[in-house]
C-alpha positions, 0 to 999 in steps of 0.5 A, a space after each residue: 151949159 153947153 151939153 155937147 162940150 159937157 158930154 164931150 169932157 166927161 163921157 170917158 169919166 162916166 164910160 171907164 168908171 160903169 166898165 169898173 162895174 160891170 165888165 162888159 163893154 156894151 153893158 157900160 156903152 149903154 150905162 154911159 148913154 141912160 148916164 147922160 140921158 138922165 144928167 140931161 133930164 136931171 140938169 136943173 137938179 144940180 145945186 151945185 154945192 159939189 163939183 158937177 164931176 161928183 154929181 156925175 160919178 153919183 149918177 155913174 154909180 147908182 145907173 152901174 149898181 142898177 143895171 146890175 141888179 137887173 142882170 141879177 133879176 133877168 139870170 133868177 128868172 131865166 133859172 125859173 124859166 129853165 132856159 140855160 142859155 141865160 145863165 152864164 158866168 157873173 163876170 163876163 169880162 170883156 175890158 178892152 185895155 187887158 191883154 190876153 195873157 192877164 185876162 184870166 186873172 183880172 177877171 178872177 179879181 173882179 170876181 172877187 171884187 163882184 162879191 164885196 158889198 156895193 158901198 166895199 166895192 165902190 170905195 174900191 173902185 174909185 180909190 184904187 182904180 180910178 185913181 180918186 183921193 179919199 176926201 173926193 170918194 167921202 164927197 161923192 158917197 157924202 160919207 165922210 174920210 174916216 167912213 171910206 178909210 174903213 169901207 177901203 179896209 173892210 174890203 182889202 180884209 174881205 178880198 183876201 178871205 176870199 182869195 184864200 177861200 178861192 186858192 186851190 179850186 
């Protein structure tokens, strides 16, 4: 497999789907390139019963949910640290397609969208977001259709608690 057409075809693939998860454009430049060190490193790997696309999402997701959680841990430890500079707001959108006058409010939804369960959050992204088919999320959480359905309803439920929750603050 020629690496360089692969980078090539998939790097916006990878780019949009870890700027879904984090918000941030460097943050997600970074993801896109340990995504692509380790689809280098891990090529053999590939079994190929699944398109290589799905395989990528998989690495896309997993290095997206991990740097999240490690932004997690470096804001628990900046609290014990008492250095306030650390500690800012979750979301710390910076998503270069929104305009000013919609920035405050995306960022409010993905907020919110921040808050769902990893596997909530996921089925969300990739159906309404990056535009995906219920069968092709099933494939690349290997749940299967009915599963991603309920993740997709569980999460609609729990966005609208937490809208209600929210509205008025």
């Amino acid at each position: 497999m020629d690496f360089d057409a692969f980078y090539t075809k998939n790097k916006n693939l990878v780019y949009n789907l870890a700027l879904q998860y984090v918000q941030n454009i460097e943050q997600a430049q970074e993801i896109t390139q340990d995504v692509f060190l380790k689809a280098h490193q891990k090529i053999h790997t590939f079994k190929g019963q699944a398109k290589i696309e799905t395989w990528l999402y998989r690495i896309t997701i997993n290095t997206s949910l991990d740097a999240i959680k490690a932004k997690k841990r470096k804001k628990r430890f900046a609290i014990f640290s008492y250095n306030q500079d650390e500690l800012t707001n979750s979301t710390d959108f910076n998503h270069p397609g929104i305009t000013l006058e919609n920035k405050e409010a995306l960022q409010a939804l993905f907020s919110l969208i921040n808050k769902l369960p990893q596997t909530q959050k996921t089925a969300l992204i990739l159906v309404k977001i990056e535009g995906k088919s219920i069968k092709e999320v099933a494939h690349i959480l290997e749940k299967t259709p009915k599963a991603v359905e309920s993740l997709l309803q569980r999460a609609k439920t729990q966005l609208k608690i937490y809208r209600t929750q929210t509205e008025g603050l």
